[in-house]
N, C-alpha and C positions, 0 to 999 in steps of 0.2 A: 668930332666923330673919330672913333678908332675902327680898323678894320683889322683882322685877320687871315690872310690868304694861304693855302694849304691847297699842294698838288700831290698825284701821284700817291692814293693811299693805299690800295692794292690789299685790300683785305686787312689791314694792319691795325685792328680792332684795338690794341696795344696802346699803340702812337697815336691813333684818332681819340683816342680818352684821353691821354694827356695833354696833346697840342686843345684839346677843347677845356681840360682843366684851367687852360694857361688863359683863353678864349675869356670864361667867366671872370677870372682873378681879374685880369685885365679890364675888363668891366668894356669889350668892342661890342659895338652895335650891329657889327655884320660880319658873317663868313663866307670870304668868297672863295669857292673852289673849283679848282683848273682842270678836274677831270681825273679821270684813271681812279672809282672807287673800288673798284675790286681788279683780280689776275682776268684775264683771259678763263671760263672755264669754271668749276664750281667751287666755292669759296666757302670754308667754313664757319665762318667769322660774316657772311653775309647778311643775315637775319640779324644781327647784332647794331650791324651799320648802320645796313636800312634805319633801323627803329629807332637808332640814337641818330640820326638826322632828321629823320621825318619828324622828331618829336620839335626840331628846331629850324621846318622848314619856313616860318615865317622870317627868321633872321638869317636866310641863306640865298646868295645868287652864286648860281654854279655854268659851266661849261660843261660839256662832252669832251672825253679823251677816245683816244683809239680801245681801250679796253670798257668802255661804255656802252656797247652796239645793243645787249638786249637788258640793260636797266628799264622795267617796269614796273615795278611796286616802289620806284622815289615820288613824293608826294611834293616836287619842286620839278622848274623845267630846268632842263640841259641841253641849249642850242650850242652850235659850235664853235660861235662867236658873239659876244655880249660886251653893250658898252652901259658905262655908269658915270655918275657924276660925285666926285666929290671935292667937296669946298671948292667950286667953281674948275676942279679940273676935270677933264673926260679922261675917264679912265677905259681903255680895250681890256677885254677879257677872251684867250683863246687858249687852250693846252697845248700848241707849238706841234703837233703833226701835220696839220693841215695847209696851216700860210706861212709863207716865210716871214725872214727877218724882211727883206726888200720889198715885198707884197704892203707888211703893216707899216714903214714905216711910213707909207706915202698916206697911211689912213688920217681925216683930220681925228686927232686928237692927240693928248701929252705923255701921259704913262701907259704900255702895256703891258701888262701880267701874264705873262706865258708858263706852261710848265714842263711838261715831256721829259725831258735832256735827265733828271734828277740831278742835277749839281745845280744850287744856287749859283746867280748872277747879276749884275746891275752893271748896265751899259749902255752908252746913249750912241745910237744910228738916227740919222736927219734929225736932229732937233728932238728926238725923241726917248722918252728912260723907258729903256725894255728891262724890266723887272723880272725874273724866275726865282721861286723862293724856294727851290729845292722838292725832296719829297721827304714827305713825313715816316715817311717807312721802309724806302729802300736805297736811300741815298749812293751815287757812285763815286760820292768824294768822301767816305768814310762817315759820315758828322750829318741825320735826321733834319733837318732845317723846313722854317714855313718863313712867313713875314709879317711884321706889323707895321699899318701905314697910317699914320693920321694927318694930322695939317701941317705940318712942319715937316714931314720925314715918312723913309722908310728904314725897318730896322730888320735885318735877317736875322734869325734866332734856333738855336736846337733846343730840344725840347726837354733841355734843361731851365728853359727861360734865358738863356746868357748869348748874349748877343755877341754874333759874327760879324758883320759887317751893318752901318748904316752908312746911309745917305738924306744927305738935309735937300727939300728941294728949294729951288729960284723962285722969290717972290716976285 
């Protein structure tokens, strides 16, 4: 299984067609997203999201971000905190305004995917890879990035497709 993960998209109707372009080519079986689909406030580019998600909300697990408060017309849930399994690892799912690093990392499980911050990152606290793959549309380190995770690794990537950093995981 290949996964996909994408934070922080903030109306960016742009970058969410491309990173999802990258999404098919790649041929992942799930998108998971961190939270933050539109700005705070009324978003042009809204109706566009919605529709281009909804239309893939069977291959989507998402989180809630702090600019998430009145999403009601997404046809997938958005709790604050989600865990998943892949290839026997538990994966956390949270967009990083709510828990901290010290809160998750006592959580049982191995990799969490956080996003908020927009700068990508990989860094292991207690035994654990806290994974941020950036945002797809307003990056504060110059450079768009998501992440691609499958059985072996993860890979940070802009949305050029040209990868920024990976990491292989511990079998």
């Amino acid at each position: 299984m290949k996964y996909m993960v994408i934070s922080d998209i903030h109306g960016g109707i742009y970058e969410l067609n491309k990173a999802l372009d990258i999404y098919f080519k790649e041929r992942c079986s799930k998108l998971l997203i961190l939270g933050d689909l539109f700005d705070y406030g009324f978003s042009i580019t809204r109706d566009d999201i919605v529709n281009r998600l909804n239309s893939m909300k069977d291959s989507i697990i998402a989180v809630s971000g702090n600019c998430d408060n009145n999403i009601k017309d997404i046809s997938f849930d958005m709790p604050y905190i989600n865990n998943i399994n892949l290839n026997n690892k538990n994966i956390t799912l949270t967009h990083g305004h709510l828990y901290s690093k010290d809160y998750l990392s006592n959580l049982d499980t191995d990799i969490i995917f956080t996003g908020h911050s927009h700068v990508f990152d990989i860094e292991t606290i207690n035994n654990k890879l806290f994974i941020n793959p950036g945002s797809i549309s307003k990056s504060r380190r110059g450079e768009n990035s998501f992440a691609i995770v499958d059985e072996e690794k993860v890979t940070i990537r802009n949305l050029d497709n040209e990868t920024i950093e990976k990491h292989y995981f511990n079998n």
